[in-house]
C-alpha positions in Angstrom: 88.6 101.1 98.4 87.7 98.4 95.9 83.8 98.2 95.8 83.5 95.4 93.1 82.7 94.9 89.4 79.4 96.7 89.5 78.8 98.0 92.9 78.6 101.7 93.0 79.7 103.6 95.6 78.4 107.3 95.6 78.4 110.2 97.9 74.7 111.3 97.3 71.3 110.7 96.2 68.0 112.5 95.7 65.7 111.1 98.4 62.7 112.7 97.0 59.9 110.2 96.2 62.2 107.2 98.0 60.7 104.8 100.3 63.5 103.9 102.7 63.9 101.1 105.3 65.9 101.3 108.5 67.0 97.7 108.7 69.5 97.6 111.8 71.4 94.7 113.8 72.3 96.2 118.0 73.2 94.0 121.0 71.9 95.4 124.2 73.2 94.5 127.5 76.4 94.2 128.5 78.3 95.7 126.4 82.3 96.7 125.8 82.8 100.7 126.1 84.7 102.9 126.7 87.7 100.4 128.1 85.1 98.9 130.4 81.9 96.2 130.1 78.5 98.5 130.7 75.3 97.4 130.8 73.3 98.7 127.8 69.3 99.3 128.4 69.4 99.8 124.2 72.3 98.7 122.3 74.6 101.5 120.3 73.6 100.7 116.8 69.7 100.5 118.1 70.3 104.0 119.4 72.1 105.8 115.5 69.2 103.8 114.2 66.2 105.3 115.6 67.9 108.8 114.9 67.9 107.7 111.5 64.9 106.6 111.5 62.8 110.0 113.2 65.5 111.8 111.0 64.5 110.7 107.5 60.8 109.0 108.2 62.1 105.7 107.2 60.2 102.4 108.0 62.4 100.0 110.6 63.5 96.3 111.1 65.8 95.0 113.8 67.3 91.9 112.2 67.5 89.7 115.0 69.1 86.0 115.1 66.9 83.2 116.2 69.3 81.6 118.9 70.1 84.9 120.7 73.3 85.9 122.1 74.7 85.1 125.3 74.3 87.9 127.6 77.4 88.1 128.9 79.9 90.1 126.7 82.9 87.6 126.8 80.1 84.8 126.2 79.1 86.5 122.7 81.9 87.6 121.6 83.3 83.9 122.1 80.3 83.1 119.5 80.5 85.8 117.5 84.3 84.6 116.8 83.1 81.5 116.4 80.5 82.4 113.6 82.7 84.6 111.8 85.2 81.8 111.8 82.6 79.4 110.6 81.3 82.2 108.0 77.9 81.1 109.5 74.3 82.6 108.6 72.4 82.3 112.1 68.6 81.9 111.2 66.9 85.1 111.9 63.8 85.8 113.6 61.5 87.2 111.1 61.8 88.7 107.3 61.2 91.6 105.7 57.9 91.0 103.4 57.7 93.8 101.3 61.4 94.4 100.5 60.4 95.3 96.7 58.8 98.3 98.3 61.9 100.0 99.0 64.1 102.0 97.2 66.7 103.0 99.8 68.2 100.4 102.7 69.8 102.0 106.0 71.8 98.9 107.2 72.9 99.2 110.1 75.1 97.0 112.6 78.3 97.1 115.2 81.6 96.7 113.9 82.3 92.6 115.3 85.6 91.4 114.7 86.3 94.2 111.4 82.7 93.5 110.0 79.1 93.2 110.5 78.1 90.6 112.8 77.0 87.3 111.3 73.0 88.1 111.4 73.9 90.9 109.3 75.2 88.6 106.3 72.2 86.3 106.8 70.0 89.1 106.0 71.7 90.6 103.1 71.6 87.5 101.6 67.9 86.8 101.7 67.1 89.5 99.4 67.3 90.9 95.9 69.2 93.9 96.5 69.9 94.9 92.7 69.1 98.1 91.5 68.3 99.3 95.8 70.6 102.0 97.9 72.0 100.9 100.6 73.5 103.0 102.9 75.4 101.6 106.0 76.1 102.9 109.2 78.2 101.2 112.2 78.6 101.8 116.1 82.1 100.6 117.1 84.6 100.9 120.0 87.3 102.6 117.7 87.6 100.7 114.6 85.7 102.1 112.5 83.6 100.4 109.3 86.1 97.9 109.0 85.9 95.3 106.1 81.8 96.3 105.8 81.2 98.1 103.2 83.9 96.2 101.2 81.9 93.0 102.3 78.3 94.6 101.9 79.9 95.4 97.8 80.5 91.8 97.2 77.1 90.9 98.6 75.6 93.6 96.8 77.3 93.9 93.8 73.9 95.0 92.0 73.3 97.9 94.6 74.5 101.3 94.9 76.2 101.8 97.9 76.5 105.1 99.4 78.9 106.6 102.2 78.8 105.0 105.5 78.7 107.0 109.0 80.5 105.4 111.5 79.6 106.5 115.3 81.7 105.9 118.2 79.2 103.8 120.3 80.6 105.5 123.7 79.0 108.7 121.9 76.0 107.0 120.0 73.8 108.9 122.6 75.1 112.3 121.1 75.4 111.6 117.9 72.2 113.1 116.3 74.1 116.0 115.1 76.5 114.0 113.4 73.8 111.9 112.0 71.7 115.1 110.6 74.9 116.5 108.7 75.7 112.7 107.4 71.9 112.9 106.3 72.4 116.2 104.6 75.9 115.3 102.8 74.6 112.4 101.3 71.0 113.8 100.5 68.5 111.9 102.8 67.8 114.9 105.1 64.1 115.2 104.6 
């Protein structure tokens, strides 16, 4: 995997003394698993990230566009084709004010169309990254991290990037033991 000129992608870090942020973008609703549309009461990535977040005592942010998403699934992922297309940055709803406080970045997302969703660029752009962690984790329906971490490198290229967990969104619900042994492999377990 090619993670840029000077992005650095490692498999642990010491978390002692760290102040993290779980900064997360999940679609609730209807929702494509399993092979079928579902409706979602709390979206996939919304569910990995509030393990991570009770797991390692990190702050949160849902990163959340300003015009929101259809609620029907075809409907967004009609716009979400159509932003990616575009390489749009949808305005997002509010802003992190004290990124400089944190040392370590969860980001967290679902895997749209091979990469993070649109939102998800919009925010990594807004801030100074250089010299963070950032630490990604995905929901998806069977693909995987996609492009994202490659794309997150080039964003980032100041950042050290750590590995990804990637959770099946049909088993998102189950996940926490998956997401405690991530935790431990790449020393955030607190």
């Amino acid at each position: 995997m090619n993670w840029g000129p000077k992005a650095e992608r490692t498999e642990q870090m010491n978390s002692q003394n760290a102040k993290s942020l779980v900064a997360y973008f999940s679609r609730e609703g209807k929702n494509y698993v399993s092979g079928a549309i579902t409706d979602l009461p709390v979206g996939n990535t919304e569910v990995v990230a509030r393990m991570i977040q009770k797991a390692t005592g990190s702050d949160s942010f849902r990163i959340e566009a300003v015009n929101p998403y259809p609620t029907d699934y075809h409907q967004t992922t009609d716009v979400a084709q159509k932003e990616q297309r575009a390489n749009a940055r949808p305005e997002l709803t509010a802003h992190v004010e004290n990124m400089d406080a944190y040392d370590v970045i969860f980001l967290g997302y679902p895997n749209w169309y091979g990469t993070m969703p649109m939102p998800v660029f919009t925010f990594l752009e807004q801030y100074d990254f250089a010299g963070k962690t950032i630490i990604p984790f995905c929901t998806h329906e069977g693909s995987g991290t996609g492009s994202s971490e490659n794309d997150i490198a080039r964003i980032c290229p100041q950042a050290r990037l750590l590995k990804g967990l990637s959770v099946h969104g049909t088993y998102a619900g189950s996940a926490q033991g998956d997401v405690e042994n991530w935790l431990r492999k790449i020393g955030m377990a607190k």
